[in-house]
matplotlib code that plots the C-alpha trace (Angstrom):
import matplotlib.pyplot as plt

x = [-8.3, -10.1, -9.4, -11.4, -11.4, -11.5, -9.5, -10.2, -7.4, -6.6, -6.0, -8.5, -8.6, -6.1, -3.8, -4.4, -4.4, -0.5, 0.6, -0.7, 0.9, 4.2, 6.8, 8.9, 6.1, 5.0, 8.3, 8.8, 5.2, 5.1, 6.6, 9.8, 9.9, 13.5, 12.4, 9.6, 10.8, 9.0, 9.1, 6.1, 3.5, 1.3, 3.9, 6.4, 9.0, 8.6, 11.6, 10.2, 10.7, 8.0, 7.4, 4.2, 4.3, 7.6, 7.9, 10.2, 11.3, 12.4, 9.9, 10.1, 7.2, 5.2, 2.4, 0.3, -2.5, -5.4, -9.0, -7.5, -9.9, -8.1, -8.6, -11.1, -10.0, -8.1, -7.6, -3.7, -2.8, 0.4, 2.0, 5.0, 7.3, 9.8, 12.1, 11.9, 8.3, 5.8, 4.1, 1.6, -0.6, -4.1, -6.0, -7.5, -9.7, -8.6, -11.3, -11.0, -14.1, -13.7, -15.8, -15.3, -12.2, -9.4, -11.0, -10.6, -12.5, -10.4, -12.1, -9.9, -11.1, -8.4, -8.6, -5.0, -4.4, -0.9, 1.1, 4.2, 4.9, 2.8, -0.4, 0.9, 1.0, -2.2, -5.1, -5.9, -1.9, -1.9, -4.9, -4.0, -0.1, -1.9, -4.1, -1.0, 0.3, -1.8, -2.3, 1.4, 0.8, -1.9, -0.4, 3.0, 0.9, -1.0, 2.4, 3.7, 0.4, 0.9, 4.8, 4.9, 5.9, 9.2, 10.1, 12.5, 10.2, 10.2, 11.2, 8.1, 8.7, 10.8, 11.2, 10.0, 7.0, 5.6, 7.0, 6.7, 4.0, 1.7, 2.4, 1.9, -1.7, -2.8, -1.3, -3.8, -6.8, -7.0, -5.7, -8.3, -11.0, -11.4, -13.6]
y = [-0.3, 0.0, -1.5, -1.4, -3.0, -2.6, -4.2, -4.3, -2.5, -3.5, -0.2, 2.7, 5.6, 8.0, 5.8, 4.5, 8.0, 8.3, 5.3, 5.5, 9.2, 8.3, 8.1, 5.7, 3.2, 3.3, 3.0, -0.7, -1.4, -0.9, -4.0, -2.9, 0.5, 1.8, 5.7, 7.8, 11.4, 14.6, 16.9, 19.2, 20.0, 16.8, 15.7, 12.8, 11.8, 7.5, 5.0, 1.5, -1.7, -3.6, -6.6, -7.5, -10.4, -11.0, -6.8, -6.2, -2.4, 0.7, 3.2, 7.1, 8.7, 11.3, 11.0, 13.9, 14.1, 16.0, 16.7, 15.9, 15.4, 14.1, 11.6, 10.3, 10.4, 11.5, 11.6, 10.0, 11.1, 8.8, 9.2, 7.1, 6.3, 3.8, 3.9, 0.0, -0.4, 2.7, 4.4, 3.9, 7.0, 7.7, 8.6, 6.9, 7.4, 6.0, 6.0, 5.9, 4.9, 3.4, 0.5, -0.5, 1.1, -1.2, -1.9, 0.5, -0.2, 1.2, 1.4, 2.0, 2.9, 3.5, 4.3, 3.5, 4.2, 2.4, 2.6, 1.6, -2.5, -2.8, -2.3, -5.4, -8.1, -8.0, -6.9, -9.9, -10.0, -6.5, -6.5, -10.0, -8.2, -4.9, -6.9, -9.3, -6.3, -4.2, -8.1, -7.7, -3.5, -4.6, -7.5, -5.5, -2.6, -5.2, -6.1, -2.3, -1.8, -5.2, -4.4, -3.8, -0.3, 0.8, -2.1, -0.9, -0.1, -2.1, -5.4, -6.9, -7.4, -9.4, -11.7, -14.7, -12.5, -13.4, -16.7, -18.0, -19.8, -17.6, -14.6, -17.6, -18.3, -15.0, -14.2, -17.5, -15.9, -13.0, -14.2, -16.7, -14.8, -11.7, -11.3]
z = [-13.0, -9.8, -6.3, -3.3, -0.2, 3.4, 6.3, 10.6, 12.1, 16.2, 17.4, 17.8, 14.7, 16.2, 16.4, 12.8, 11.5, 13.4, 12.0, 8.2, 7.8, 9.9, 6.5, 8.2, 9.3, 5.8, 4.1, 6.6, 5.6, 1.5, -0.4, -2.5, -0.8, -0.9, 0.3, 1.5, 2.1, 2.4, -0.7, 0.6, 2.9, 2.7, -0.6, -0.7, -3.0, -3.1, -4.8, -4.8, -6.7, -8.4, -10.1, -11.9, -13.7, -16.1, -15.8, -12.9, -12.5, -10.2, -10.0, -8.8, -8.1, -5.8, -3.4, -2.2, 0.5, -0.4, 0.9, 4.9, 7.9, 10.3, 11.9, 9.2, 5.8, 2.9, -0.5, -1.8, -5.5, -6.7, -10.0, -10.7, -13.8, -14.8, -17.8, -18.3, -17.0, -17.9, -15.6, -12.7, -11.6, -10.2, -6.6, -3.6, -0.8, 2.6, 5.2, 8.9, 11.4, 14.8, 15.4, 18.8, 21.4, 19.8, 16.3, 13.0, 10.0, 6.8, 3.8, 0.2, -3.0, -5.8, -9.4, -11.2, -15.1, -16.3, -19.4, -20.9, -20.6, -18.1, -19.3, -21.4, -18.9, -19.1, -16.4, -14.5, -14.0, -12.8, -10.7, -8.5, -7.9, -6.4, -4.5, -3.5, -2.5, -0.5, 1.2, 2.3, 3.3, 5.6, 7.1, 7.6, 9.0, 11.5, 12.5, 13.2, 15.2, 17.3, 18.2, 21.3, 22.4, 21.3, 19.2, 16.3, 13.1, 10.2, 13.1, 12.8, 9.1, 7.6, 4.7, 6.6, 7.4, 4.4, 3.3, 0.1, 0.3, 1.8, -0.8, -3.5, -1.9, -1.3, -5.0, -6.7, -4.6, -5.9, -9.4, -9.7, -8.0, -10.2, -13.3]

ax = plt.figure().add_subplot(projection="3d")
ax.plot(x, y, z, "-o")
ax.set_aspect("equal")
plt.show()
């Protein structure tokens, strides 16, 4: 499965950069995220819940940076397994460039192999929940970056951040729009 896509960030790249390898920013900002703790230099040990479709499970996993230029892009390798689910593992490329003093362009491009029950839901299923959420990640992370300074991480986010109906919307979009 491939997923690509690119989103207009309202801060400038440096601050970007800081915000998308701070673990505790990313553990408020990643939907069913329980922990995101160093392992490593550039490696990180991830617990996060996930539910795709009638497949609903608690993955472990690992994420490692690779191929680093600060502030402009790297390479994120994820491999993660669940006893009740299968597995989830594969790479992408996160771009950085700086459009304008308080506007980020980030560009994604990730290539994800699954096994297990999951690859049985089916890949129109599977593809509309990862776009559902990396929706969520980037309206979470839009959040973080328009908190005012020194608001409590993760505050900006909440479940009636993204109510019902607006995960339900952004879920038929993308459902409905592939292939």
């Amino acid at each position: 499965m491939e997923m690509k896509g690119e989103r207009l960030l309202p801060t400038d790249s440096a601050t970007a950069w800081a915000m998308l390898n701070d673990t505790a920013v990313l553990q408020s900002c990643i939907p069913g995220c329980e922990s995101l703790t160093p392992s490593g230099e550039h490696a990180y040990d991830i617990v996060m819940n996930a539910a795709i479709g009638p497949v609903r499970a608690r993955f472990k996993g690992t994420l490692t940076l690779s191929d680093i230029e600060p502030p402009n892009r790297y390479k994120l390798l994820f491999d993660g397994q669940s006893s009740q689910a299968g597995f989830a593992r594969g790479a992408a490329t996160i771009e950085l460039k700086e459009v304008a003093p308080r506007a980020t362009q980030l560009t994604y491009l990730a290539n994800v192999q699954i096994g297990g029950k999951l690859a049985q839901v089916g890949a129109r299923l599977v593809d509309a929940a990862a776009a559902a959420t990396a929706d969520k990640f980037f309206e979470a992370l839009a959040a973080q970056l328009a908190a005012p300074a020194g608001a409590e991480v993760g505050a900006a986010q909440g479940p009636a951040r993204f109510g019902f109906w607006r995960w339900l919307r952004s879920f038929l979009r993308h459902f409905f729009a592939r292939r």
